[in-house]
C-alpha positions in Angstrom: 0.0 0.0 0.0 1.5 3.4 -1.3 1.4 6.0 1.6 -0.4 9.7 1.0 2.4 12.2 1.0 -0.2 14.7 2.3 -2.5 15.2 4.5 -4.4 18.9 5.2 -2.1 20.3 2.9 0.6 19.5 5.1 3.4 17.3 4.3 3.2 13.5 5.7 7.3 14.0 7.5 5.4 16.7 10.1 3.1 14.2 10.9 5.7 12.2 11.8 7.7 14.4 13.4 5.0 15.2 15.4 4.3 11.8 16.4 7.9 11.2 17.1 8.1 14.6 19.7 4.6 13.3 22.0 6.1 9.4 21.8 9.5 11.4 23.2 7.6 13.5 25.5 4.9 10.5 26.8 8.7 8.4 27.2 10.2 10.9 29.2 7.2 11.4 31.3 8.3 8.0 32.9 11.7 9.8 33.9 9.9 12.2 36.4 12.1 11.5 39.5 15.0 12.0 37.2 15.0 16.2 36.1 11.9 18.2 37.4 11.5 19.0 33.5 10.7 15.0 33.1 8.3 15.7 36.3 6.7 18.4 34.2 6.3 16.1 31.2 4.4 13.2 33.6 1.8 16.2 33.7 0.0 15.7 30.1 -0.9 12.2 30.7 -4.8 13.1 29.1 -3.2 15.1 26.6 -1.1 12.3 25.3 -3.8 10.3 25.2 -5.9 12.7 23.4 -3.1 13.5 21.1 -2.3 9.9 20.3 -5.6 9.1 19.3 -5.6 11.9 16.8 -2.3 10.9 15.3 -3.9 7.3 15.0 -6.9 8.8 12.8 -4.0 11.0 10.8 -1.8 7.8 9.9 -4.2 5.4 9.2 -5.3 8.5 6.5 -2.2 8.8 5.6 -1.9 5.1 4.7 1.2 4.5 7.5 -0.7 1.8 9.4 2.3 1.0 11.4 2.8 4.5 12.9 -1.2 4.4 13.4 -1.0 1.8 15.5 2.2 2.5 18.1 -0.2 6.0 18.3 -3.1 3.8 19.3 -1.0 1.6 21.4 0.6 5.2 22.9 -3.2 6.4 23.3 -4.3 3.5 24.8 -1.5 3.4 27.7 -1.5 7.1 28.2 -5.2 7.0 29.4 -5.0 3.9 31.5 -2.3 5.7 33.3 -4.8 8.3 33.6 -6.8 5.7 35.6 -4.0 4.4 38.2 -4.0 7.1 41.1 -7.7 6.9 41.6 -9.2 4.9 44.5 -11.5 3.2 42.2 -10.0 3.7 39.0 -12.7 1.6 36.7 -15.8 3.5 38.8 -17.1 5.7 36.1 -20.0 6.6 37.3 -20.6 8.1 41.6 -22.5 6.1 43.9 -26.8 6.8 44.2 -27.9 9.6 45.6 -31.5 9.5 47.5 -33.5 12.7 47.0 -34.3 13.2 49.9 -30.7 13.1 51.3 -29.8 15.7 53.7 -26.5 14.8 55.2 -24.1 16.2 52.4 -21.5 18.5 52.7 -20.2 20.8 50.0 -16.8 22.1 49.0 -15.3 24.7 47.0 -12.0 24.9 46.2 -10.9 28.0 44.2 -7.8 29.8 43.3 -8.8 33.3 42.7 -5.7 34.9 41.1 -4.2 38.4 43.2 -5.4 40.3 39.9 -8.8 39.3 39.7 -11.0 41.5 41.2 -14.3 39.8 40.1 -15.6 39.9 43.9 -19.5 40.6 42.8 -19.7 37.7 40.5 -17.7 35.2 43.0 -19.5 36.2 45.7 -23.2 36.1 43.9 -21.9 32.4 43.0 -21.5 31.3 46.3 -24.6 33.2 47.5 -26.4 32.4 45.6 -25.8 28.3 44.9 -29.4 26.2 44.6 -27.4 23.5 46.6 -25.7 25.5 49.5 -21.7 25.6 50.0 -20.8 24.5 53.3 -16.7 25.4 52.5 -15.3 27.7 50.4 -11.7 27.8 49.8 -10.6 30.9 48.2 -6.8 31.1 47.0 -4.6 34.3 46.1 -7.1 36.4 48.3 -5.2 39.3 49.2 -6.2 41.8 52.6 -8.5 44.0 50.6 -10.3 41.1 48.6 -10.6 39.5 51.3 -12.7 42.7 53.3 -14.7 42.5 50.2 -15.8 39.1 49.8 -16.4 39.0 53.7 -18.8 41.5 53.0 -20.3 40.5 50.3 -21.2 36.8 51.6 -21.4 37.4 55.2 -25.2 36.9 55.3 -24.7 33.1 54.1 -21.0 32.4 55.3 -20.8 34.0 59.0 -17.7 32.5 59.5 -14.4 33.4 58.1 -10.8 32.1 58.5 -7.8 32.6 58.6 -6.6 36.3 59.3 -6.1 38.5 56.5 -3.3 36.4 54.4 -0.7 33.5 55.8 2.8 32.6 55.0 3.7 33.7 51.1 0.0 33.0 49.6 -3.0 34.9 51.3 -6.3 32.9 51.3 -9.6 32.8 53.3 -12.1 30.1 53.9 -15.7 31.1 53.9 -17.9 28.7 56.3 -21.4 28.1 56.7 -20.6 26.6 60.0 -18.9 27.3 63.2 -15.1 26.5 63.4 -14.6 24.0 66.2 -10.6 24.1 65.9 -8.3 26.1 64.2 -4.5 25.3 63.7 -2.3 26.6 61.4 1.3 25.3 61.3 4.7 25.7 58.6 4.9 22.3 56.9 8.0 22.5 55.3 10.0 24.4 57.8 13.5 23.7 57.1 12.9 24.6 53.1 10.3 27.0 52.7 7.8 29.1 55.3 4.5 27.5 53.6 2.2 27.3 56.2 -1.0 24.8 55.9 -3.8 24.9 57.8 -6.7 22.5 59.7 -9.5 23.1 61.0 -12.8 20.9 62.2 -16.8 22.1 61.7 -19.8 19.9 62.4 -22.1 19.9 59.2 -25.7 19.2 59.4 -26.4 15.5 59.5 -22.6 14.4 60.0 -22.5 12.2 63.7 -18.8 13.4 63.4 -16.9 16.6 63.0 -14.9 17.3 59.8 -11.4 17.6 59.7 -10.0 20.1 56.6 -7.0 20.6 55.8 -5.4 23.5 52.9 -2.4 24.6 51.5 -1.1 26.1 48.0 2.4 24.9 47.1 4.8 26.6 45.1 5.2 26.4 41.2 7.5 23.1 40.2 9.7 25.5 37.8 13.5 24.3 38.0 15.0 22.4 40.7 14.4 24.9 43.5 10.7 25.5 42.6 9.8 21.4 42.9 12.2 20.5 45.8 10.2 23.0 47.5 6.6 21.8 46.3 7.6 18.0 47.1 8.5 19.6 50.5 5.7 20.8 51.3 3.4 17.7 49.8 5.0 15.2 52.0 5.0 17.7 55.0 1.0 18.2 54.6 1.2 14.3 53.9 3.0 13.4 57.3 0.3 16.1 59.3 -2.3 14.3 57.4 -1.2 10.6 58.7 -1.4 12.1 62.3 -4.7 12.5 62.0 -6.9 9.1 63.2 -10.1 11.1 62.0 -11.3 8.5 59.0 -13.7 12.0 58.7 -11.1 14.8 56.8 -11.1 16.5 53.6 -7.6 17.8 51.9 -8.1 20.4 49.3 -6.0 23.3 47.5 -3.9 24.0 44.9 -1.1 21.5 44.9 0.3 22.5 41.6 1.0 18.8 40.5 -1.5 16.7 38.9 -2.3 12.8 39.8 0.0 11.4 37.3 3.2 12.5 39.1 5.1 9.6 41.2 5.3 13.0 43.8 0.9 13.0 44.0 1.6 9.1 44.7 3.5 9.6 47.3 0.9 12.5 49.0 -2.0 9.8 48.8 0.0 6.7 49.9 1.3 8.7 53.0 -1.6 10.6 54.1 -3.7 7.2 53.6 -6.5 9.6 51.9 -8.8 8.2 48.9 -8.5 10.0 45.4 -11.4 9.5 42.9 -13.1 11.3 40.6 -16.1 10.2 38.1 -16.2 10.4 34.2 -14.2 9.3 31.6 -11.6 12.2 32.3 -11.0 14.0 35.9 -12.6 17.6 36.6 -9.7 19.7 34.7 -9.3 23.5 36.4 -6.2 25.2 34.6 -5.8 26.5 32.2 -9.2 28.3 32.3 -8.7 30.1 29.5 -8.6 26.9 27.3 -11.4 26.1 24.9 -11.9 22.4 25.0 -11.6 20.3 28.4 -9.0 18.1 26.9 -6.2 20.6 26.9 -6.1 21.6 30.5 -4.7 19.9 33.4 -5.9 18.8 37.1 -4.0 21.1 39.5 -6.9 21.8 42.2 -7.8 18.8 43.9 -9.7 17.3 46.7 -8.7 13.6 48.5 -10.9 12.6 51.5 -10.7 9.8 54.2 -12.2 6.8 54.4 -15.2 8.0 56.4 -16.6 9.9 53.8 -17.6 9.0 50.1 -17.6 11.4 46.9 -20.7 12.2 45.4 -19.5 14.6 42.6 -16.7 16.3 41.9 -16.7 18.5 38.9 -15.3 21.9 38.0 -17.4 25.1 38.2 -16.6 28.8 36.6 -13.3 30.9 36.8 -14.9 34.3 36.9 -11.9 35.7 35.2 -9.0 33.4 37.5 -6.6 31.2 35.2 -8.4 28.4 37.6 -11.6 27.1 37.3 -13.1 26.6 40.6 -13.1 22.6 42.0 -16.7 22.0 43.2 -16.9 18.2 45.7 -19.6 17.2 47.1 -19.8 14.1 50.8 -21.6 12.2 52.9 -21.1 9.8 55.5 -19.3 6.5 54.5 -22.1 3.7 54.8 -21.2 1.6 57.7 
């Protein structure tokens, strides 16, 4: 069979070239403890998934059969890998909801950005939910947004924490409920000043309080920048494992998706569950990006072993390069 030398008007050697550079990159991916550059790479896991299918569909139209099939093959791989960190990584769909079910608890996760000053929108969002938020972690809230957005949602969320910015990232959790505990401590102290914080509420219908825990690690760029994040993951992870409460939540901006060996090491240590539903996880940056495929799961939200995950899905970005992370809980059946 006589191969097409063209395809789209392009020439048949840049579709192989390109095949050739996501093989490399999907290959190198495997390297991550290696060079934090390979730890980047590990990143794009749906993406070279994606990527490979559409290579597949390209060769076999350009009569190269062989290179169509190591592109399925590099497809096919790329998304179970997708699968492995989950709890339940064949559970497509969440477990039955009743109706009539009262005893849920729902959590926002959401990194704000320091330049957007959306507050109105944001805070109409949360106010204005058909299911009530229980939790709302903003990021990136400086001292004046956060003034605002306490104003602006203090009728619904009475209770606010922490103080006006922490450590090198201001934030502010928005509550619906009472803070029975509050402790905020560095958890990398001999690299970076991080701090990460924990506090317990009782929600409506829970027979146990609920143990949260937040942080927002650094950016993985060049050796400095993911020494430090991978210090301050397995500090939170070590906190974590502390804890005896089979009733906690851990969410934030971790700035490392599930497919690095480092997120492996966060869940194996802390003993939390990771799941999400779907044929692909709740993607929340790059906001900006059209279709779901091209962005990556950053924001995340892994839970103990007392509670089971009902949804998990990603909601607006009012203007932030993150889409908020939107969970929802109940009690674990016995």
């Amino acid at each position: 069979m006589k191969f097409d030398s063209h395809l789209f008007g392009l020439n048949a050697k840049w579709y192989v070239l390109g095949g050739i550079i996501l093989a490399l990159c999907a290959a190198l991916a495997h390297l991550a403890r290696w060079h934090w550059s390979f730890d980047l790479l590990s990143h794009f896991l749906i993406q070279y998934a994606f990527f490979g299918f559409v290579f597949f569909v390209i060769f076999v139209l350009l009569k190269l059969p062989l290179l169509g099939v190591l592109m399925l093959m590099l497809s096919v791989f790329a998304y179970y890998e997708t699968r492995l960190p989950l709890t339940h990584p064949w559970q497509f769909t969440p477990p039955p909801r009743i109706e009539t079910e009262r005893n849920l608890l729902r959590v926002v996760q959401y990194n704000k950005h320091y330049d957007n000053k959306n507050y109105t929108a944001i805070a109409q969002w949360l106010n204005n939910a058909s299911e009530p938020v229980d939790i709302a972690f903003l990021l990136e809230v400086e001292p004046e947004d956060a003034r605002a957005l306490r104003s602006l949602t203090s009728g619904r969320y009475p209770y606010t924490q922490p103080a006006e910015g922490l450590g090198p990232d201001f934030s502010l959790i928005l509550s619906r409920h009472p803070f029975l505990s509050m402790d905020v401590k560095k958890i990398a102290p001999s690299i970076i000043p991080t701090r990460g914080t924990r506090f317990e509420i009782q929600p409506e219908g829970f027979s146990r309080p609920v143990a949260f825990y937040t942080f927002h690690t650094r950016v993985p760029i060049a050796a400095r920048g993911q020494a430090q994040r991978n210090a301050e993951i397995a500090g939170m992870a070590e906190w974590i494992a502390q804890d005896h409460s089979t009733d906690k939540i851990l969410a934030g901006d971790f700035n490392i998706t599930p497919y690095s060996p480092y997120f492996y090491e966060l869940k194996e240590k802390s003993g939390l569950q990771y799941q999400s539903y779907g044929v692909f996880p709740p993607a929340t940056w790059v906001s900006y990006f059209v279709l779901p495929v091209l962005k990556i799961p950053i924001d995340h939200m892994l839970f103990g072993k007392g509670l089971d995950l009902l949804e998990i899905k990603a909601g607006p970005s009012f203007g932030s390069d993150h889409q908020a992370l939107i969970g929802v809980f109940r009690p674990s059946s016995p």
